[in-house]
LOKE-642515 format. One line per field, with one value per residue (C-alpha): residue number from 1; residue in one letter; x, y, z. Coordinates in steps of 0.02 Angstrom, whole numbers. Layout:
N
i	c(NUM/...)
aa	c(A/...)
X	c(X/...)
Y	c(Y/...)
Z	c(Z/...)
This chain:
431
i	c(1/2/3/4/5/6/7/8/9/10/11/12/13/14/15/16/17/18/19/20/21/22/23/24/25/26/27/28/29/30/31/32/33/34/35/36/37/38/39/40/41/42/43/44/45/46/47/48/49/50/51/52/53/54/55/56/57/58/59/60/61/62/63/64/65/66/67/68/69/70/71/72/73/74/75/76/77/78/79/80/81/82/83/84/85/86/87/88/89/90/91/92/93/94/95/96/97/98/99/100/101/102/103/104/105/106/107/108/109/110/111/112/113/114/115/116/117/118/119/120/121/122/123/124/125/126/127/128/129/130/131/132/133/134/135/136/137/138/139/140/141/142/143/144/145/146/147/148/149/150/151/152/153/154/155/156/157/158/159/160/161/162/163/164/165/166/167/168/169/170/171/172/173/174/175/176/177/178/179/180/181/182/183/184/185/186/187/188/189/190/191/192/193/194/195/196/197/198/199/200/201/202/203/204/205/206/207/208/209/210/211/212/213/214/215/216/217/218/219/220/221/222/223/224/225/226/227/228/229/230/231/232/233/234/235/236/237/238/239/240/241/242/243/244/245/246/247/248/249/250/251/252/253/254/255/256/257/258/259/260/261/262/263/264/265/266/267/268/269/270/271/272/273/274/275/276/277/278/279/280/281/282/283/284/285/286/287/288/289/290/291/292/293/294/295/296/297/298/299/300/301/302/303/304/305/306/307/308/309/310/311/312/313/314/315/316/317/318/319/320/321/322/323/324/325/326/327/328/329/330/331/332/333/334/335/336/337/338/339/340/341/342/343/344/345/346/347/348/349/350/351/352/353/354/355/356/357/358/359/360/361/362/363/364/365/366/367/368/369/370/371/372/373/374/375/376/377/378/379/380/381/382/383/384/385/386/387/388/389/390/391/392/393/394/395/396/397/398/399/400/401/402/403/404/405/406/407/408/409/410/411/412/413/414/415/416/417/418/419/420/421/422/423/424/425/426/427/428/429/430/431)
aa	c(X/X/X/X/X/X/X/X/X/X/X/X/X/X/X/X/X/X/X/X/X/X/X/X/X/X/X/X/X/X/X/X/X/X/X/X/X/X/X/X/X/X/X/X/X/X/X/X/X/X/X/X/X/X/X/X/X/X/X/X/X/X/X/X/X/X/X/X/X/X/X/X/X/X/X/X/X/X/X/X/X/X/X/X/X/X/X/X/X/X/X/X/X/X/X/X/X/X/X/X/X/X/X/X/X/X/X/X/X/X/X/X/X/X/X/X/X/X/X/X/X/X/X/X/X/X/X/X/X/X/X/X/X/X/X/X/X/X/X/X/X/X/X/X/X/X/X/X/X/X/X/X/X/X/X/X/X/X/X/X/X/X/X/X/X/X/X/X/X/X/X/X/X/X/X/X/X/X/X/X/X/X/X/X/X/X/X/X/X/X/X/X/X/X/X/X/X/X/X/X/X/X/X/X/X/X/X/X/X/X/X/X/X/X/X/X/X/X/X/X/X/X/X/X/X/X/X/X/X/X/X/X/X/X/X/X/X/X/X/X/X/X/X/X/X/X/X/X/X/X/X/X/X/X/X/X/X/X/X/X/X/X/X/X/X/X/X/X/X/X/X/X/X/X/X/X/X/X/X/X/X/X/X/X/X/X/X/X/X/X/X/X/X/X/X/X/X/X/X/X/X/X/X/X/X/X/X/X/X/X/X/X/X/X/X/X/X/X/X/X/X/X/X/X/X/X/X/X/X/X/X/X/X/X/X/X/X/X/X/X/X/X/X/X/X/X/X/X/X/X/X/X/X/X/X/X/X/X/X/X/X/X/X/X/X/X/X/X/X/X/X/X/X/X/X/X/X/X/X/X/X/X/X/X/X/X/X/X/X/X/X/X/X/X/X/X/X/X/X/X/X/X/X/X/X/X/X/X/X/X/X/X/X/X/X/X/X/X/X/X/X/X/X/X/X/X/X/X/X/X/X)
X	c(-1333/-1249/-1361/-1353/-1270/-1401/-1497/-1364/-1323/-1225/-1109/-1095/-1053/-927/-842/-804/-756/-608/-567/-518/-443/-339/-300/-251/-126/-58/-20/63/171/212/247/379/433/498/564/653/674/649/507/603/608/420/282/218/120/-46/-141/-54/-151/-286/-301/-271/-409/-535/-463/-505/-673/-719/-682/-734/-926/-918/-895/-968/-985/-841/-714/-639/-605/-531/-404/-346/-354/-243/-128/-65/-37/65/180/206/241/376/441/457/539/660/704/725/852/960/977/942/992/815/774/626/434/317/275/229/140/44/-9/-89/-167/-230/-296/-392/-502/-650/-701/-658/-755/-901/-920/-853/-905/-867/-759/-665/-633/-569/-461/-367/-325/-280/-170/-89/-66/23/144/194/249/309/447/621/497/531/685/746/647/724/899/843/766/906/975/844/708/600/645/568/425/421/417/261/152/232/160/-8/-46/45/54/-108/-203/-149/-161/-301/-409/-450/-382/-223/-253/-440/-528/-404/-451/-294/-264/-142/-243/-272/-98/-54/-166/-100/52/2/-78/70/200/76/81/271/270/199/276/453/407/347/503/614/535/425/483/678/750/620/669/666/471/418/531/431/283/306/414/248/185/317/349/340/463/589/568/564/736/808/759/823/1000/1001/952/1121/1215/1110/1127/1034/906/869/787/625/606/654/538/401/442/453/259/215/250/146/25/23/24/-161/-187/-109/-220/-367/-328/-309/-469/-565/-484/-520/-634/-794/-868/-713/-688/-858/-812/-613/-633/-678/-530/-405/-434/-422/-278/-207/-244/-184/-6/11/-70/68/208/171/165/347/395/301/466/607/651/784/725/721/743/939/915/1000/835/811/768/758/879/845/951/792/681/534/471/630/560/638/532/378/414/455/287/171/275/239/49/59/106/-14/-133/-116/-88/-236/-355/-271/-257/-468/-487/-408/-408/-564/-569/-499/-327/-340/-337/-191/-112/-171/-50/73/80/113/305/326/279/53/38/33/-70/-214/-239/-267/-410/-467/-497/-603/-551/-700/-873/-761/-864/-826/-818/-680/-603/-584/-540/-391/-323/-341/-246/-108/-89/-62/54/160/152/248/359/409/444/571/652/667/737/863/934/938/1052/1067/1107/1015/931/777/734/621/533/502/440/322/258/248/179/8/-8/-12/-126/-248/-242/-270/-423/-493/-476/-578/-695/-725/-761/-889/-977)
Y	c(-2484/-2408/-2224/-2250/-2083/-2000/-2022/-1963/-1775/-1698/-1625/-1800/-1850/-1720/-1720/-1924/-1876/-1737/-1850/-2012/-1912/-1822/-1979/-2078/-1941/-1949/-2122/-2138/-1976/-2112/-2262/-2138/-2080/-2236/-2290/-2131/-1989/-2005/-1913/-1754/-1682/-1714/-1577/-1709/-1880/-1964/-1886/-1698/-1700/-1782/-1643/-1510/-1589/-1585/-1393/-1336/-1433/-1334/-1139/-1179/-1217/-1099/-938/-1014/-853/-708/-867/-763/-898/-997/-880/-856/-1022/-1045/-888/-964/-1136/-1065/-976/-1138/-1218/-1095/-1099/-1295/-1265/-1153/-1266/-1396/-1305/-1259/-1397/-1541/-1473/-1531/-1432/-1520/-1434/-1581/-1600/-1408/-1410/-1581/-1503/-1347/-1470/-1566/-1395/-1360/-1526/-1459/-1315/-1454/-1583/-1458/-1379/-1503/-1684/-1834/-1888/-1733/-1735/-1938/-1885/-1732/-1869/-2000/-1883/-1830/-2005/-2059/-1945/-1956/-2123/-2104/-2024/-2130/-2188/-2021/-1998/-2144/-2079/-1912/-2003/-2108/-1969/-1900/-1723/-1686/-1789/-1605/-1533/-1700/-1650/-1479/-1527/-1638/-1495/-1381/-1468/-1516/-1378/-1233/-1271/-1384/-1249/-1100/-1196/-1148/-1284/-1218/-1312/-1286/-1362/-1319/-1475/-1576/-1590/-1559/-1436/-1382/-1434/-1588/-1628/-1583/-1674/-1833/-1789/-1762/-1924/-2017/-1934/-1951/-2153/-2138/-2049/-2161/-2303/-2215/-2195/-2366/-2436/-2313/-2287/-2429/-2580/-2526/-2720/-2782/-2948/-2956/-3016/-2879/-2750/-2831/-2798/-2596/-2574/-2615/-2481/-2344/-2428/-2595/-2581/-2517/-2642/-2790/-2717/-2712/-2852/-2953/-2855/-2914/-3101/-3108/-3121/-3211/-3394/-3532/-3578/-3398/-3415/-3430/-3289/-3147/-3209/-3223/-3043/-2993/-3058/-2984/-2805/-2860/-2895/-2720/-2636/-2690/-2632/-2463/-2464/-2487/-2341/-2240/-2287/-2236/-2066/-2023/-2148/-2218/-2286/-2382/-2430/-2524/-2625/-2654/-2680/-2878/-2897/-2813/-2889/-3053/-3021/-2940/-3110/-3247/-3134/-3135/-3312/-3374/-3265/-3337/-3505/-3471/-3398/-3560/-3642/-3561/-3681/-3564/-3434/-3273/-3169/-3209/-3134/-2941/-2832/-2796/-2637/-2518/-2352/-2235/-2108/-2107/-1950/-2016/-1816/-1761/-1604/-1680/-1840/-1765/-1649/-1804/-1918/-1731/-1736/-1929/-1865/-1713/-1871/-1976/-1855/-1771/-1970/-2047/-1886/-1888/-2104/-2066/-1950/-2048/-2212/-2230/-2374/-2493/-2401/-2346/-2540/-2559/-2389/-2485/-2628/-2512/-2392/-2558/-2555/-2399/-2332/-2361/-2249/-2062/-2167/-2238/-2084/-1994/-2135/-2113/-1926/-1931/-1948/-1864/-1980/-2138/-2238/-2318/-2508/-2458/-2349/-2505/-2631/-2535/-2501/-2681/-2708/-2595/-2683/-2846/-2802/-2714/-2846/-2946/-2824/-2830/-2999/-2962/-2861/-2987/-3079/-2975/-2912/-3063/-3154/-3288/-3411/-3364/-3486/-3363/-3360/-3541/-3483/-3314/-3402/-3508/-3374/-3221/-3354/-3393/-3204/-3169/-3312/-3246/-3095/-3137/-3249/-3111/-2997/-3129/-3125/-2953/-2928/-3090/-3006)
Z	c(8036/7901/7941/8141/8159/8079/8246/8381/8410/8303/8394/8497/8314/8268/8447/8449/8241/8323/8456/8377/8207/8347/8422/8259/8215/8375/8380/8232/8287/8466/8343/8230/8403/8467/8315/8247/8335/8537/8610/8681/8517/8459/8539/8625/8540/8553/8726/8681/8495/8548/8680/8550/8436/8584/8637/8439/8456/8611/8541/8393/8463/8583/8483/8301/8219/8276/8275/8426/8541/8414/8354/8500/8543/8381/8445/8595/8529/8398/8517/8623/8447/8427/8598/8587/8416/8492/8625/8504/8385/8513/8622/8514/8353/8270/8142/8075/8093/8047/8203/8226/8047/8103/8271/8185/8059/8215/8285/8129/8120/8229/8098/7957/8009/8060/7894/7760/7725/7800/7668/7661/7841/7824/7646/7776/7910/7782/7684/7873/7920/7745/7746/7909/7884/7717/7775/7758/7574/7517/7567/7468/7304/7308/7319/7184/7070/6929/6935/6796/6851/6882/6728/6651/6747/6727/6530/6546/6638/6488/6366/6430/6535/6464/6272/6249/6327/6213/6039/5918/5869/5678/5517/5453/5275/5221/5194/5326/5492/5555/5693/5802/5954/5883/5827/6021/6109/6033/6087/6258/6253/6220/6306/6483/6445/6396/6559/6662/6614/6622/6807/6858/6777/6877/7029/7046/6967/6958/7017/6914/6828/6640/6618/6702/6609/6467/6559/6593/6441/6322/6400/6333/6150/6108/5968/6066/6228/6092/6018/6184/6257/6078/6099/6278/6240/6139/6303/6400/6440/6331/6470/6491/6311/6354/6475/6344/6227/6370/6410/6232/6208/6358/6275/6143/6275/6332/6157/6148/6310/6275/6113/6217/6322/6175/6099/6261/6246/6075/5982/6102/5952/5897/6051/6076/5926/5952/6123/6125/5989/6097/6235/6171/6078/6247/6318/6208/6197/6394/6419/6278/6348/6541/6440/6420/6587/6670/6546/6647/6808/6859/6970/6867/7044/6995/6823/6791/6746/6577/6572/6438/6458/6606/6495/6377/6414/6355/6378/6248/6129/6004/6040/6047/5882/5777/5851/5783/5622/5590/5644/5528/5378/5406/5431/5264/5177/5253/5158/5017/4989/5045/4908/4770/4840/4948/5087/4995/4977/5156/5204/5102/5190/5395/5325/5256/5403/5508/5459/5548/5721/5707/5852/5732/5611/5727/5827/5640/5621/5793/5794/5634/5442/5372/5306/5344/5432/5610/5555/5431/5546/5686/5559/5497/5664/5706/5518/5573/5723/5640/5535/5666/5783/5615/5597/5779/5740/5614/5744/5884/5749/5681/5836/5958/5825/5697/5843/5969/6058/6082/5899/5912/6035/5953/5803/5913/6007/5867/5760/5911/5924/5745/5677/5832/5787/5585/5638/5748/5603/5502/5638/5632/5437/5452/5591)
């Protein structure tokens, strides 16, 4: 059934293709129509495009090769597309020309579907039909978006596609592999995560409730959603306990998760091995953190978000200067505690390194520390993890209060993720 077309015409093909894209966009031009604007100010809706489709269709075929017909074709239903624009700036005081830019689009799907795949064809129509609904959804982004919300922007494509691009790739200490490319595209890395998760929290999730702040926050930085979240739990009511530390775990959660990415990016051998671990881990941190959330009987959809600053650029210079400086460090200490210390005082370093932000250090391991071999490599990114998933601990702690009701439950659920995480580590050194 699936190849039926393959035995009709295929023009008879392509024609009923035209005709019902044509049609589609035309419809959804009647429903906006009705809704929105009134149909005196649209070049006409759902017969008028699916007419111009067809009218394309036919010049097209007929004059395949000089394109003549359809030119002209194209000629004269651009000047009644500027006529009807006319007429509609100066009686109606419309100054919009999606309409007139849809039209031409609709005009243009007989030489598209004709030459290009099918699924090329289908992407132009679904792309059309999107954004002609998305209309009043953009309109309430841009409203949303900050004054400098581009420049942020503009500073991510400057740094991967500009910068990245231009760096050398050959050592800058002989013996170290430690380039400038390589110190870069760790950056990159991070910031496009940081990134991300900066825009689902603004954009997408901005009236989230507080677990999932913890949620997209783990994304970003751990550390810092943990510290926020613990500041923020000082002020909140007692039966509101449980839900901070949920949504506390539940960055933990996503720290493995954003491990895991990283792993896939620059390590597929450590990945094959950590994966199971981090998963797990991933797991038993969001399956003890909903554990929690299952705790609160108040609705949370009456709880203030708790989200981490908007004001933070996670896409600052400054930012992304300090994250290659920690790199550059750990860079240089991991070869040097290799070359005096060998593996055993590079397992002391993955604990060390733990009390600080892991993410410099394990991308150091990940992009290759010389002869070291892979097993090590894993087992002291899984180490670093550990220890910084105690530290984060001592965070929660410290900032959420000597009185805080949140601090039993931290203990509680810290204490699961850790002594999983410890017998997973066992796991992994008996295997």
């Amino acid at each position: 059934m699936g190849k039926l077309y393959q035995y009709l015409p295929a023009e008879f093909v392509t024609f009923v293709l035209v005709t019902v894209f044509s049609l589609l966009i035309g419809l959804s031009l009647r429903r906006i129509s009705l809704k929105r604007e009134g149909e005196t100010t649209l070049f006409g809706t759902d017969r008028t495009f699916t007419f111009i489709g067809i009218l394309g269709y036919l010049l097209y075929t007929l004059d395949p090769g000089g394109y003549r017909l359809f030119m002209g074709g194209g000629l004269i239903l651009g000047i009644l597309l500027a006529l009807n624009y006319y007429v509609k700036q100066a009686q109606f005081h419309v100054f919009g020309a999606t309409t007139i830019i849809i039209a031409l689009i609709t005009y243009c799907l007989a030489p598209v579907v004709c030459t290009q795949p099918t699924w090329f064809s289908v992407m132009v129509v679904v792309t059309v039909l999107l954004f002609t609904e998305m209309k009043h959804t953009l309109t309430e982004l841009a409203q949303r978006m900050k004054n400098d919300e581009m420049v942020t922007l503009a500073k991510f494509l400057a740094i991967s596609g500009i910068i990245l691009p231009m760096l050398p790739d050959s050592n800058l200490i002989p013996g170290i592999r430690l380039t400038p490319y390589t110190i870069w595209l760790a950056t990159v890395v991070v910031s496009g995560i940081s990134y991300l998760s900066y825009l689902l929290r603004r954009y997408v999730f901005h009236e989230s409730g507080i677990l999932v702040s913890g949620i997209i926050g783990g994304l970003y930085s751990s550390t810092a959603t943990i510290t926020v979240l613990a500041r923020k739990s000082r002020d909140a009511a007692p039966h509101e306990a449980t839900e901070y530390a949920a949504a506390m775990l539940m960055a933990v959660s996503m720290m493995f998760l954003r491990f895991l990415i990283l792993m896939g990016i620059f390590s597929w051998d450590a990945l094959a091995l950590a994966y199971p671990y981090l998963i797990l881990l991933s797991a038993v941190s969001a399956g003890v953190g909903w554990w929690l959330h299952t705790r609160q009987r108040r609705s949370v959809a009456d709880v203030p978000p708790a989200e981490t600053e908007d004001s933070s650029n996670p896409l600052e210079f400054k930012v992304a200067l300090i994250f290659a400086a920690l790199f550059v460090v750990f860079t240089i200490v991991t070869h040097y505690t290799l070359v005096y210390a060998g593996t055993g005082g590079l397992n002391v370093l993955s604990f060390v390194a733990g009390l600080s932000d892991i993410t410099p250090f394990i991308l150091n391991l990940l992009q290759g520390t010389g002869n070291v071999a892979v097993l090590v490599v894993t087992a002291c990114c899984l180490q670093a993890i550990v220890s910084n998933v105690a530290v984060n601990l001592c965070y929660a702690l410290f900032f959420s209060g000597r009185k805080n009701p949140v601090r039993p439950w931290l203990l509680k659920g810290f204490g699961c993720v850790i002594v999983a995480n410890v017998l997973l580590l066992v796991v992994f050194y008996c295997l």
